[in-house]
VOFI-206203 format. One line per field, with one value per residue: residue number from 1; chain; x, y, z of N, C-alpha, C, O in turn. Coordinates in pm, 1 decimal. Atoms other than C-alpha are relative to their C-alpha. Example, Ala and Ser with C-alpha at 12.3 -4.5 7.8 and 13.67 -1.06 7.14 Angstrom:
nr = 1/2 $
kette = A/A $
n.px = 89.0/-82.0 $
n.py = -119.0/-119.0 $
n.pz = 0.0/-6.0 $
ca.px = 1230.0/1367.0 $
ca.py = -450.0/-106.0 $
ca.pz = 780.0/714.0 $
c.px = 90.0/-77.0 $
c.py = 120.0/109.0 $
c.pz = 0.0/73.0 $
o.px = 193.6/-26.1 $
o.py = 118.1/219.8 $
o.pz = 66.5/89.9 $
This chain:
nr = 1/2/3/4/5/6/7/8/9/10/11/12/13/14/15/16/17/18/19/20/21/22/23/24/25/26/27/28/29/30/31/32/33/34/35/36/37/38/39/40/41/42/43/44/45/46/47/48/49/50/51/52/53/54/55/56/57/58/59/60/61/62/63/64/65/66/67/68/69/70/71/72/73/74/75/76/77/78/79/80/81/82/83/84/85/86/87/88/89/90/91/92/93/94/95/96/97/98/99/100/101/102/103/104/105/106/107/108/109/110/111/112/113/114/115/116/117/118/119/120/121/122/123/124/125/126/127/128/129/130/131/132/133/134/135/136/137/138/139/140/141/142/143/144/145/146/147/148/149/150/151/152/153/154/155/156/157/158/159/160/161/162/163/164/165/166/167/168/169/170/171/172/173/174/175/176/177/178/179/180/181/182/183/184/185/186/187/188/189/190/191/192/193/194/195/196/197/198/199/200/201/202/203/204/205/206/207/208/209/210/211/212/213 $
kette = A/A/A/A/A/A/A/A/A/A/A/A/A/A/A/A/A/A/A/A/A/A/A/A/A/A/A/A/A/A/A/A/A/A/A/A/A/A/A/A/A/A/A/A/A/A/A/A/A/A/A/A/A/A/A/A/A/A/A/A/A/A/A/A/A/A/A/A/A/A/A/A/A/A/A/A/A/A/A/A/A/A/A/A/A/A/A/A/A/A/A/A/A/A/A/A/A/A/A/A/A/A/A/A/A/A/A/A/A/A/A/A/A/A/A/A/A/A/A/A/A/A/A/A/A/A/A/A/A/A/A/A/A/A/A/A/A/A/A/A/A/A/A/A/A/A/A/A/A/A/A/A/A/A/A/A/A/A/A/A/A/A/A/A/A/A/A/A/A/A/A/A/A/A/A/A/A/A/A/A/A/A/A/A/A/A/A/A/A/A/A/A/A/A/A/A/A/A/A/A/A/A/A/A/A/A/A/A/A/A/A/A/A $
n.px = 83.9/-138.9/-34.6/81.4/-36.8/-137.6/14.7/102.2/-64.8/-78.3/125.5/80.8/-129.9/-47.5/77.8/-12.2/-109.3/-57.8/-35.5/88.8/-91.4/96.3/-15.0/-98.4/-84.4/26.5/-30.8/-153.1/-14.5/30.7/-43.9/-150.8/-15.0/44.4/-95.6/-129.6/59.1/-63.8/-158.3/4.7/110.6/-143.6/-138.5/96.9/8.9/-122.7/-77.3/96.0/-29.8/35.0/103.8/66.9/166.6/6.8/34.8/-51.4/73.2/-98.4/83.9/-75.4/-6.0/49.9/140.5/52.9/93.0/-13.8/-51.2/-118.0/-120.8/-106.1/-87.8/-153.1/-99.4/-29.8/-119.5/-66.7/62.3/-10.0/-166.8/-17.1/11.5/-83.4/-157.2/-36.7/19.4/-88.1/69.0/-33.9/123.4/95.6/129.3/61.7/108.8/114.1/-47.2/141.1/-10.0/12.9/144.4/-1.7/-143.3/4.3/-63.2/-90.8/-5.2/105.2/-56.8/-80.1/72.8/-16.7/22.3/-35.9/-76.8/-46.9/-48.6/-61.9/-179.3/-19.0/-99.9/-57.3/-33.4/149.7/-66.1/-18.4/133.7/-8.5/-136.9/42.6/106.8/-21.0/-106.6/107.4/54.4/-43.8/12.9/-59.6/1.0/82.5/-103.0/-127.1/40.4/21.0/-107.0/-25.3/126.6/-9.1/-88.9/66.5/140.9/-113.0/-62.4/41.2/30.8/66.6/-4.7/100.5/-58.9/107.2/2.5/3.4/35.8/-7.8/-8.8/29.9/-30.0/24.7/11.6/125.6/-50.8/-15.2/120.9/118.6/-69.4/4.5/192.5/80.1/14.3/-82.5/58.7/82.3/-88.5/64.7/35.3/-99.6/28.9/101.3/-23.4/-13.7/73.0/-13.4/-7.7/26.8/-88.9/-28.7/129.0/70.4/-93.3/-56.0/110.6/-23.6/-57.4/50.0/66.8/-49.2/-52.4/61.3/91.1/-51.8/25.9/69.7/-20.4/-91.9/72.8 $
n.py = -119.9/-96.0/-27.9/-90.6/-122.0/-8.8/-61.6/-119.6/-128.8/-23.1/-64.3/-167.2/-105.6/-17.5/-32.9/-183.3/-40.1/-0.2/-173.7/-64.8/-69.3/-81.8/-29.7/-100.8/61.6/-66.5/-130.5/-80.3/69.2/-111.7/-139.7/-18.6/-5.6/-130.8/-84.9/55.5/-76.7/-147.7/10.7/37.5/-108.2/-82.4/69.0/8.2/-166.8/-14.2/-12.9/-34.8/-107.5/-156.0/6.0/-141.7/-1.9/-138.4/-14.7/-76.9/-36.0/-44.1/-20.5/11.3/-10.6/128.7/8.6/149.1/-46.9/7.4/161.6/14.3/-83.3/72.0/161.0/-12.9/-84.1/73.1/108.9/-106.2/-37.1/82.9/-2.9/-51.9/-50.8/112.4/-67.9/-139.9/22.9/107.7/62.8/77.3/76.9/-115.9/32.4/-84.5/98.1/-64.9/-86.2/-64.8/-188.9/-123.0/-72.0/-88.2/-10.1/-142.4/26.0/-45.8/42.1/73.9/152.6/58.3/135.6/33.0/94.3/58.2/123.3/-7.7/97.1/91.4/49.0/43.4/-0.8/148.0/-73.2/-105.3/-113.1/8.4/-98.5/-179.8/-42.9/-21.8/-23.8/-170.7/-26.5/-38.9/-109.7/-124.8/-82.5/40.4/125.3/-38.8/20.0/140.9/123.2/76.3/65.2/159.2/68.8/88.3/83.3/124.5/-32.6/13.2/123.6/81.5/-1.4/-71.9/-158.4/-41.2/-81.8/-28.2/-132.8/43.8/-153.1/22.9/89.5/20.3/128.3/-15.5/114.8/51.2/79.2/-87.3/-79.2/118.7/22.2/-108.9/39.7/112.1/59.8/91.8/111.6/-21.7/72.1/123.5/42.2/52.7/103.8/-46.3/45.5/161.3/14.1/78.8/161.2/41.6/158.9/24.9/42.0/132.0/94.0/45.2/73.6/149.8/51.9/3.3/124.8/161.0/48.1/80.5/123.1/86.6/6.1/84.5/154.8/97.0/24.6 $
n.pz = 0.0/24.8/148.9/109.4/51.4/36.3/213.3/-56.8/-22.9/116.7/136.3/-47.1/57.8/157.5/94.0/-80.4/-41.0/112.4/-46.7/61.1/46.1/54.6/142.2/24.1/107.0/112.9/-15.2/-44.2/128.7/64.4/-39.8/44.9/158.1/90.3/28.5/78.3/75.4/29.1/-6.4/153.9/86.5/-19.9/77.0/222.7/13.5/2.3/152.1/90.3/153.7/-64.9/95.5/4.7/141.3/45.5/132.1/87.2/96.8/102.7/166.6/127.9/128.6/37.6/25.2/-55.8/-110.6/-111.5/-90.7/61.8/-28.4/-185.8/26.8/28.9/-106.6/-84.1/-6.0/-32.8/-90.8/-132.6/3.8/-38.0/-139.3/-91.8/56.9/-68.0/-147.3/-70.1/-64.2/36.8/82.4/49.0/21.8/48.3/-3.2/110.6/110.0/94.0/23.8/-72.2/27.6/-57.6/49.2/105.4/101.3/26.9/132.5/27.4/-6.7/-108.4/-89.3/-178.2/-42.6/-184.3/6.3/-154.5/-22.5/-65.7/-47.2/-57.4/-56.7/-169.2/-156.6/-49.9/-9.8/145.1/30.8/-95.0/71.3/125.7/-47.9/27.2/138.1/97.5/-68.0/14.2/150.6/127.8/105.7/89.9/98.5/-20.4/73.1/140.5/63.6/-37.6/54.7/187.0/-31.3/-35.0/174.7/113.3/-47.1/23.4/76.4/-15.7/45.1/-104.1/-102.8/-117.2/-88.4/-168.0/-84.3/-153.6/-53.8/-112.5/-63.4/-126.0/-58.1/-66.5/-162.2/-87.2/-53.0/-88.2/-109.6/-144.0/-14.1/-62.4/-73.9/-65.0/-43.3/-179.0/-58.3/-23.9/-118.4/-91.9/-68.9/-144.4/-101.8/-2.0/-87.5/-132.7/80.3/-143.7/13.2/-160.4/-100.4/46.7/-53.8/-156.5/-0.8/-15.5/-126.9/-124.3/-27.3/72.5/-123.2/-108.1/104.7/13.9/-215.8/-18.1/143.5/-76.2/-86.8 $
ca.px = 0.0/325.3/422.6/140.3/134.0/497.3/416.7/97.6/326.5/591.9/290.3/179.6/547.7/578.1/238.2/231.7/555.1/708.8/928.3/724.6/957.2/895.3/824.1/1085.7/1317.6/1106.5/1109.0/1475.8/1525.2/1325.1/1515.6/1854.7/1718.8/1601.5/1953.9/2146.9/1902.6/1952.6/2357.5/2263.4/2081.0/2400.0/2675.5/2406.8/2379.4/2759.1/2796.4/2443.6/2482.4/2423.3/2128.4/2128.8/1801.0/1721.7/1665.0/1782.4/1603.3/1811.8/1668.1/1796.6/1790.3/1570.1/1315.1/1254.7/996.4/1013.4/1007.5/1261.0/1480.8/1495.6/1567.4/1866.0/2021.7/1964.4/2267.5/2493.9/2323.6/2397.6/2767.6/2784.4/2630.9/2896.3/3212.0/3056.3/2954.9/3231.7/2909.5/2989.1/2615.4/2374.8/2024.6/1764.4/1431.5/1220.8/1217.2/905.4/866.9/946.5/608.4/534.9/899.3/962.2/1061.8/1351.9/1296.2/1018.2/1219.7/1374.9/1235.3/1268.8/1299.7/1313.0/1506.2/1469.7/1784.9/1959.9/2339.2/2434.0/2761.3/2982.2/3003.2/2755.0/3051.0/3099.7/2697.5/2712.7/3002.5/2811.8/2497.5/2669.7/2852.0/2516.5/2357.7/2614.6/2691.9/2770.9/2728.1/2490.7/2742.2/3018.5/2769.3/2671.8/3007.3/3029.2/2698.1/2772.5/3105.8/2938.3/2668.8/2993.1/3150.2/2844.4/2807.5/2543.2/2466.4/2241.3/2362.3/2262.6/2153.0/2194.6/1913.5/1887.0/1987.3/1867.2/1972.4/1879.9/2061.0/1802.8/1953.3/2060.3/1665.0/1512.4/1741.3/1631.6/1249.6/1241.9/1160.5/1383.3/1359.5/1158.5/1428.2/1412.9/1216.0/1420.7/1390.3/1099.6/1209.9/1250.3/940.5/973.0/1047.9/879.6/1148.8/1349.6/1055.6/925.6/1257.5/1272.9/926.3/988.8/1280.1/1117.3/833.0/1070.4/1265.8/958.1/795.1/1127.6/1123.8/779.8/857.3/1103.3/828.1 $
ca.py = 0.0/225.0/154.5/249.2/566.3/610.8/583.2/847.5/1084.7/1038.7/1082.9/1422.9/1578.1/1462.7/1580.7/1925.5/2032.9/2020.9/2365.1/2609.6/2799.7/3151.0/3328.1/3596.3/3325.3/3407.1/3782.3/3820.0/3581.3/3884.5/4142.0/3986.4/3937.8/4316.7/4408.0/4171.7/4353.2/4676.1/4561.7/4483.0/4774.7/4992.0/4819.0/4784.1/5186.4/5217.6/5150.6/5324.9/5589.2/5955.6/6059.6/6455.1/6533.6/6845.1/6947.3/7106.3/7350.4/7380.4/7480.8/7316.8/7426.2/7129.7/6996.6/6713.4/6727.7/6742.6/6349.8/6284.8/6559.4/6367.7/6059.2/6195.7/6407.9/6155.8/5930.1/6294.7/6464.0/6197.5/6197.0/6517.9/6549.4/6265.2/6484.4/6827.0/6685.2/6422.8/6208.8/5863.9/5738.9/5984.9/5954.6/6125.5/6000.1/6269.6/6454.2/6682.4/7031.2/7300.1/7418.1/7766.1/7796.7/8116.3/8051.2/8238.2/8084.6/7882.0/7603.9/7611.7/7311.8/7352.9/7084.6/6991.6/6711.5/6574.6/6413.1/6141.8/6155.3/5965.7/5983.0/5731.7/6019.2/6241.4/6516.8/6458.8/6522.0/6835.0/6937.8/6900.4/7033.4/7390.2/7341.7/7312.8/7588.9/7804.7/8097.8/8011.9/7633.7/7683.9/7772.0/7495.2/7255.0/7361.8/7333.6/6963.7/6895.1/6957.0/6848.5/6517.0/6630.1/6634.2/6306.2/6130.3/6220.1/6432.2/6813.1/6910.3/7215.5/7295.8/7624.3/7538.3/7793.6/7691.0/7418.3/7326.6/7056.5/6984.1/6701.9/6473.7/6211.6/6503.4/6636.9/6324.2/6277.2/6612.5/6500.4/6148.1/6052.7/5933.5/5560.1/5470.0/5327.0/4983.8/4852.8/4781.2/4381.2/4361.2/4242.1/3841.2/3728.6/3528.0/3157.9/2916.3/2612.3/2654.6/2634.5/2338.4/2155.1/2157.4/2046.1/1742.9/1674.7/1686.1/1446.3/1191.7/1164.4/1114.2/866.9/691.5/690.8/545.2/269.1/148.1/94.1 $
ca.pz = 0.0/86.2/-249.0/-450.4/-277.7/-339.1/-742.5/-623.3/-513.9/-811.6/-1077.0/-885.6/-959.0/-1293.4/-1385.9/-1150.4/-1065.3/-1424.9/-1397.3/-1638.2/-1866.9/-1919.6/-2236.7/-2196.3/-2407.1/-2687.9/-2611.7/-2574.5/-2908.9/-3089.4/-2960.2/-3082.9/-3449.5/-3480.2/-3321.8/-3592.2/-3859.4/-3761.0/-3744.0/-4115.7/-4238.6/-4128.6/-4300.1/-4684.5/-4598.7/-4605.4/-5020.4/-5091.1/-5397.0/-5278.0/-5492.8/-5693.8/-5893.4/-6072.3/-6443.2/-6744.3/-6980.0/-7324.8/-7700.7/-8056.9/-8395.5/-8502.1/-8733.5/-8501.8/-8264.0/-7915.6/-7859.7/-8104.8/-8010.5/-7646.8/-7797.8/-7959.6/-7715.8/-7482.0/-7434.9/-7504.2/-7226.9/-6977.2/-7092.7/-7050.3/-6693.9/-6570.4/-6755.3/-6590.2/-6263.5/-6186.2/-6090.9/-6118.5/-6264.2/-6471.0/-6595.5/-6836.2/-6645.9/-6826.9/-7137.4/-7302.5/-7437.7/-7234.3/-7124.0/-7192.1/-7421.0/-7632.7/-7964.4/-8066.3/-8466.8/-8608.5/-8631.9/-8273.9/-7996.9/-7611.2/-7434.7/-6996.8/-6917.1/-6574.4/-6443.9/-6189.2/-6060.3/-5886.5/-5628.9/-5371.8/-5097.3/-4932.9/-4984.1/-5350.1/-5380.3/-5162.5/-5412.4/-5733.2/-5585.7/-5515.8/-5835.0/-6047.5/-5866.3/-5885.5/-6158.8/-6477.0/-6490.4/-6743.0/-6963.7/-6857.3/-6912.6/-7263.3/-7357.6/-7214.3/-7377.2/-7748.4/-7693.3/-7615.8/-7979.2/-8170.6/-8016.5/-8087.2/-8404.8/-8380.2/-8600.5/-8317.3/-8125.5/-7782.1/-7611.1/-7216.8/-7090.4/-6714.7/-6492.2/-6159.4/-5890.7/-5559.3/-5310.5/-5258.7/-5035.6/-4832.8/-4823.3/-4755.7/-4461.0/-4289.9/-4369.4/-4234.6/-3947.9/-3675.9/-3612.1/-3296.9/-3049.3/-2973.2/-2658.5/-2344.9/-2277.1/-2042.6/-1680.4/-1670.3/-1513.0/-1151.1/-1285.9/-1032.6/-1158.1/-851.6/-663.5/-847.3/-815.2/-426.5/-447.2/-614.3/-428.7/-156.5/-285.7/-449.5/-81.8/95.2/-176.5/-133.7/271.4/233.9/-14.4/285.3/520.7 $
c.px = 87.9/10.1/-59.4/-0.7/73.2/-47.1/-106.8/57.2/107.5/-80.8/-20.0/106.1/-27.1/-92.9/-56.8/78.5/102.3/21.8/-64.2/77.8/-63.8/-25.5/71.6/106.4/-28.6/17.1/172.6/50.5/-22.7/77.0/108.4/-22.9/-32.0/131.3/62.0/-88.4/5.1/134.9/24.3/33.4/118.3/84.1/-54.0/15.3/150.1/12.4/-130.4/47.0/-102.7/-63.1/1.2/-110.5/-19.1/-54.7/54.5/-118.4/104.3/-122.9/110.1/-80.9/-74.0/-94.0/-33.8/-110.5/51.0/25.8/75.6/82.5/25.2/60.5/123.8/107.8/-4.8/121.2/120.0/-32.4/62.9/139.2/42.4/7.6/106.1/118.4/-51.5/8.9/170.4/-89.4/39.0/-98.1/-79.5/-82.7/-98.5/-135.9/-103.8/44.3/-196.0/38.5/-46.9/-148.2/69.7/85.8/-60.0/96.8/92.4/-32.1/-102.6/61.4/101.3/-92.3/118.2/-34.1/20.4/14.9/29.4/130.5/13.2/125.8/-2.9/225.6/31.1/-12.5/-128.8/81.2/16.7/-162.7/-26.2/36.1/-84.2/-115.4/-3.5/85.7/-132.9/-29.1/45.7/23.1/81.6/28.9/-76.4/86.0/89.1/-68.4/-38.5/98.0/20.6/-103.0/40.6/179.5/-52.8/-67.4/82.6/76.7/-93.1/-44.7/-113.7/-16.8/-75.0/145.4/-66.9/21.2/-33.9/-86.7/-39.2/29.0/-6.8/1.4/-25.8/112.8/-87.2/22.4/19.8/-127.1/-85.8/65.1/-58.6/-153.2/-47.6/-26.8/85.2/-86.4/-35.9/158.6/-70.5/-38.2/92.6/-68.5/-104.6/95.5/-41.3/-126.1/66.6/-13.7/-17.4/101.3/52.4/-87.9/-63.5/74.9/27.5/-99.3/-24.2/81.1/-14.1/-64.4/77.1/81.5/-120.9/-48.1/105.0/40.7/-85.0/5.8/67.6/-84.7/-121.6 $
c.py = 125.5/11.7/95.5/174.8/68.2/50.6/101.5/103.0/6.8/65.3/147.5/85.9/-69.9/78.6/185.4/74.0/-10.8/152.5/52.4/135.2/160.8/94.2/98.5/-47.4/31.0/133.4/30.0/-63.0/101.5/99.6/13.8/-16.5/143.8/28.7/-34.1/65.3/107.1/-1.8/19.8/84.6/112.8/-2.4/46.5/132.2/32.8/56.5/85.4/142.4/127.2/106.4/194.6/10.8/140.1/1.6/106.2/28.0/8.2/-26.3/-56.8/9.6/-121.2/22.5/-102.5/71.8/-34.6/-132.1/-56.2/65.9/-70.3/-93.8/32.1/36.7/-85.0/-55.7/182.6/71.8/-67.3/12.5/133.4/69.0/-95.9/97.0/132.1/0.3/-84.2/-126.3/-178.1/-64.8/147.9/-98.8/80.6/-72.2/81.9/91.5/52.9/161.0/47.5/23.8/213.3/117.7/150.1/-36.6/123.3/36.3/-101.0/-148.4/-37.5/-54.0/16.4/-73.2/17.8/-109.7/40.7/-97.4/-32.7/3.6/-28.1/-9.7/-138.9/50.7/60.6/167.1/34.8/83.9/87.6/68.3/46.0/66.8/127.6/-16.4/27.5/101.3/136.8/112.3/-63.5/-126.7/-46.3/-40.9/-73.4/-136.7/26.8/-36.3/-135.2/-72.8/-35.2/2.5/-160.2/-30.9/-54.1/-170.7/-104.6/-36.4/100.0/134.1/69.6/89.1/53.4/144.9/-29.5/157.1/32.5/-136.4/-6.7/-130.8/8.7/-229.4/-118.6/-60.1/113.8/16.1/-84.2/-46.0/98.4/-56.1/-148.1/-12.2/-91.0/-108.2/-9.9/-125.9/-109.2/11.0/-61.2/-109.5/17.9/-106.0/-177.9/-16.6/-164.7/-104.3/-89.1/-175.3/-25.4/-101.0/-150.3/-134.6/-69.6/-32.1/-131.0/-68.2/-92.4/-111.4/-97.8/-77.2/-49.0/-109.9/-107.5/-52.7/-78.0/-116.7/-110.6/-88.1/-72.2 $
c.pz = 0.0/-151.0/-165.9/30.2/-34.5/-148.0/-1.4/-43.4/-122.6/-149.2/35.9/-37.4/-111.4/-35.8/40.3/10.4/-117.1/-26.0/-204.1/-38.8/-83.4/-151.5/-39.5/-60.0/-126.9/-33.9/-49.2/-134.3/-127.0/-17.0/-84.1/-129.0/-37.0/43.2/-134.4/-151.0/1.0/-28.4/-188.3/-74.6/-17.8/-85.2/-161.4/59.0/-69.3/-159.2/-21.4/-81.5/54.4/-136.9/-46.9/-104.6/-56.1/-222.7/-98.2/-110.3/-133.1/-118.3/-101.0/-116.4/-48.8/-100.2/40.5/94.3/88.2/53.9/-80.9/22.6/156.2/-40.2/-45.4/43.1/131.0/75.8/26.1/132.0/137.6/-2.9/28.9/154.0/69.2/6.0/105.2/175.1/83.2/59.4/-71.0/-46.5/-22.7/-88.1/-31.2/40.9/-77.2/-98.9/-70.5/-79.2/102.2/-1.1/-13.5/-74.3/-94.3/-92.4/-100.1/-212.8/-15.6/11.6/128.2/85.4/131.5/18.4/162.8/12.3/139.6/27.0/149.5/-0.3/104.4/89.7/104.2/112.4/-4.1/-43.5/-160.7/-37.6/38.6/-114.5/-96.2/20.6/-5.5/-130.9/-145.1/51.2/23.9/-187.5/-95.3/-41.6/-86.0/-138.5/-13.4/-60.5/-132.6/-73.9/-40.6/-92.5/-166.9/-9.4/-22.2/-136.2/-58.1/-13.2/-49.9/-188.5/-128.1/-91.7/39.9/56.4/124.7/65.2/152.8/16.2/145.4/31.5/155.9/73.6/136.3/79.8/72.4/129.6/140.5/81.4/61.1/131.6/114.6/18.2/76.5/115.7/104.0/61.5/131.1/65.3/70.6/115.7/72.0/0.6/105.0/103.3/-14.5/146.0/134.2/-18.5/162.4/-28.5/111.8/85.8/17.9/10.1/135.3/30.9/-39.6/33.1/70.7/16.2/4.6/124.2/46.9/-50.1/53.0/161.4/7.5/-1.9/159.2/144.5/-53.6 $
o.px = 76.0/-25.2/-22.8/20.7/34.7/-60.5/-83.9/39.9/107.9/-54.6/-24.8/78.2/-129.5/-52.3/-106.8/36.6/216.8/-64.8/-56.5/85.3/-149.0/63.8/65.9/188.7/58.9/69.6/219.4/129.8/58.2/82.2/145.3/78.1/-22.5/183.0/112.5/-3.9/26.6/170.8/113.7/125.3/144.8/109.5/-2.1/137.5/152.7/49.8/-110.5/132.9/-222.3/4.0/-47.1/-126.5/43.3/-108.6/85.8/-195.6/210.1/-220.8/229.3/-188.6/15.4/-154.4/-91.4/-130.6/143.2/98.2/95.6/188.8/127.1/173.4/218.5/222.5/76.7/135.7/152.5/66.0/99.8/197.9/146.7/86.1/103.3/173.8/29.7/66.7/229.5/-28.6/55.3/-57.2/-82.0/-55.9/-127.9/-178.4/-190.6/150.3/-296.0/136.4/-153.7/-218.3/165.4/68.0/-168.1/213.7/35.5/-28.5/-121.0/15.8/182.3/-205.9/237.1/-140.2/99.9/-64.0/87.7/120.3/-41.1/179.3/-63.1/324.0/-35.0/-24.1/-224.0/14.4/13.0/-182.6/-111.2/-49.9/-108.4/-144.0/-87.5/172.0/-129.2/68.8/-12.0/-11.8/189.0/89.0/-71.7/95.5/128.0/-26.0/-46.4/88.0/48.1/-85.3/48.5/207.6/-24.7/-65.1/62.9/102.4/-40.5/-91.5/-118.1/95.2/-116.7/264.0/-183.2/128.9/-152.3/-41.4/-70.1/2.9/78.4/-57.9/-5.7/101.5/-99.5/-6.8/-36.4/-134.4/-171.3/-8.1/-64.9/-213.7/-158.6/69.4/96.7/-195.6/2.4/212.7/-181.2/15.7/164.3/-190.5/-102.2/163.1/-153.2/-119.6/132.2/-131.8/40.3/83.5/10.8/-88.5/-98.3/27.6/82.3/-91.5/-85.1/52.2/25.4/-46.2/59.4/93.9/-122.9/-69.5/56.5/86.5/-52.4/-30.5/37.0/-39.0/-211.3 $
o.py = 213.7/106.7/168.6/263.2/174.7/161.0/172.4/172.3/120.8/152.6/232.7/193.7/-9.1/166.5/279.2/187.4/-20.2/237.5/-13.3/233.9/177.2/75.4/135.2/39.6/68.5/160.0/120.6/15.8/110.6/166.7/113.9/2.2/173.0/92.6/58.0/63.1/168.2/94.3/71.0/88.2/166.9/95.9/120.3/130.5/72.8/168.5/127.0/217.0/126.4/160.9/273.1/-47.1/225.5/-82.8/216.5/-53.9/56.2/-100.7/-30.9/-47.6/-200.6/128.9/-181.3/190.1/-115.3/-158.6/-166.4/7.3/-71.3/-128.8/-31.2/3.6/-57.0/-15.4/220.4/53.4/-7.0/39.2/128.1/149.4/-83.2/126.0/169.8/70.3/-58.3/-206.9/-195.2/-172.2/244.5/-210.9/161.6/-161.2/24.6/153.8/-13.0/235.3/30.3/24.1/274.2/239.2/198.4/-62.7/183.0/143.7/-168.3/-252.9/-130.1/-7.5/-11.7/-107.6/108.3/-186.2/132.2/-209.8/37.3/-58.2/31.8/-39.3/-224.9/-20.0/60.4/269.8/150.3/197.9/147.5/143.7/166.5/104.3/196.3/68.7/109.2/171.6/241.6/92.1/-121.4/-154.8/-169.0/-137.5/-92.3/-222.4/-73.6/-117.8/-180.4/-184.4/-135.5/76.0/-214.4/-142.1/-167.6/-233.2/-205.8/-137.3/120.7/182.1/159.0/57.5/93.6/197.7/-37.5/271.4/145.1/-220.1/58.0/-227.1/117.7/-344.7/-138.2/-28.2/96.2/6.4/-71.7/-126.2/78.8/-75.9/-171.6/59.8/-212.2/-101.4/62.3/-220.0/-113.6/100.6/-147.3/-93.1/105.3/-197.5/-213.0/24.9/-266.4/-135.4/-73.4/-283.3/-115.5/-217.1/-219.8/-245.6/-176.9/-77.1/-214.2/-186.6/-208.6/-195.0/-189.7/-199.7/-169.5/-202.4/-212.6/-158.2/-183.8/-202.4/-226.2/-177.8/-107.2 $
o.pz = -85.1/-220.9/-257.9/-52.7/-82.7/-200.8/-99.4/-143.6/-169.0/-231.9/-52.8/-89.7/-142.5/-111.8/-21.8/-12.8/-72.9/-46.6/-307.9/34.4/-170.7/-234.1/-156.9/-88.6/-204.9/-142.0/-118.3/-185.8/-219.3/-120.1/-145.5/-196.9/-156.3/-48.4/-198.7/-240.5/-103.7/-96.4/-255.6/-156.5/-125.2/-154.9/-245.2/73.7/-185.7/-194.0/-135.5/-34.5/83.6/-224.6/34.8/-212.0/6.8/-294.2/-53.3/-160.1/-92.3/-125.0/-84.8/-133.2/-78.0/-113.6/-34.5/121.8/76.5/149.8/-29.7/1.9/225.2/-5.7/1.3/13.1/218.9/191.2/138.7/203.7/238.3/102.0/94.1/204.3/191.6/112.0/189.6/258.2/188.0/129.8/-191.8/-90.5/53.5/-131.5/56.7/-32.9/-143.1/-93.6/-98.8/-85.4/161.0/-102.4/34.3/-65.0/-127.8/-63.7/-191.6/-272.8/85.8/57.9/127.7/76.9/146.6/-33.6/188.4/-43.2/197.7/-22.2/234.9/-92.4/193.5/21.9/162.4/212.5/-82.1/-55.8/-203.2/-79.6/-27.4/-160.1/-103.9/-93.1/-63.7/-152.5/-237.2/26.3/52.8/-303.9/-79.2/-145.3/-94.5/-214.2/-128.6/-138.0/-203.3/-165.6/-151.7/-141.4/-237.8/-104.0/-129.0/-188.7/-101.4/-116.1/-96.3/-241.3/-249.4/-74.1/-33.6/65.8/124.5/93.0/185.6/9.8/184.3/-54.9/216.8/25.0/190.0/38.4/193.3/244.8/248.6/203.9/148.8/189.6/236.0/123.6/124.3/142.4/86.2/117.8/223.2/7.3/124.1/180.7/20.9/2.6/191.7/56.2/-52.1/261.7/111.7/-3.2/270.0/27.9/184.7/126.5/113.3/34.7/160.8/145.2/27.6/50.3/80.6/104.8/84.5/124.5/72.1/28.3/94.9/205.4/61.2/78.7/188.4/215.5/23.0 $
């Protein structure tokens, strides 16, 4: 009769007193994949390409129209903004007629041409940023431009009649949003394993005290 309750009391710890692990393992598991993701996100920032945007107005001597005269000056254009800028990637994402344009000659075609340069530094795009913006690169770049006309082949001549650039990366930096700082670990809740250990212990001595009697 000892005996049985012996195995009694052994069943009641296995099936009660089984230490009860708490869920702040999962918590704290979370925590260390958003640090090793933010660790990430840092490093990929490092190589990202330091973004300037802006646009050029220029007029040519044409009898093309307006969406043929982008297509052709295209490719020159871009070679030129790399040679005036120093930017190590350039990009014509739009091209239309000038709204608005004043025609000089019946047969002259304004065009606006939005571009993309792209830089390695944040200091480099600063650089080119006051370098478009300042006086007289207007004229530097039309040089570079039909320079570029001539190179390609081209009997298009270009009249540079404004150019405007802004650092974007820069602007979207002052505008975002600082990230929300992570949550401190919550406090490790009061783990009753201990507890539960010196509890069955406790039974499995006396179960085995009984047994002897």
């Amino acid at each position: 009769m000892m005996k049985i309750a012996s195995v009694a009391a052994l069943g009641f710890v296995a099936a009660a007193d089984v230490p009860v692990f708490s869920s702040n393992d999962d918590y704290d598991e979370i925590n260390l994949n958003i640090r090793l993701l933010a660790s990430h996100n840092v490093s990929g920032n490092a190589n990202a390409t330091f973004l300037v945007t802006g646009s050029c107005d220029s007029t040519y001597n044409t009898a093309d129209t307006p969406t043929d005269l982008c297509t052709a000056v295209k490719a020159p254009t871009e070679s030129a903004l790399m040679s005036a800028t120093q930017s190590a990637t350039s990009s014509i994402n739009n091209c239309g007629a000038k709204a608005a344009s004043r025609r000089l000659s019946a047969s002259d075609v304004a065009i606006t041409q939005a571009y993309t340069l792209g830089f390695t530094s944040a200091s480099d795009a600063a650089t080119a940023t006051s370098t478009i913006n300042g006086a007289g690169f207007a004229a530097t770049f039309q040089t570079a431009l039909n320079s570029a006309l001539a190179s390609a082949g081209s009997s298009l001549t270009a009249s540079v009649d404004s150019f405007t650039g802004v650092d974007a990366t820069a602007a979207a930096a002052t505008t975002e949003a600082p990230a929300p700082t992570p949550a401190a670990p919550a406090p490790a809740a009061s783990s009753s394993s201990d507890a539960s250990m010196v509890k069955a212990t406790t039974a499995i001595a006396a179960a085995v005290f009984a047994s002897l009697f």
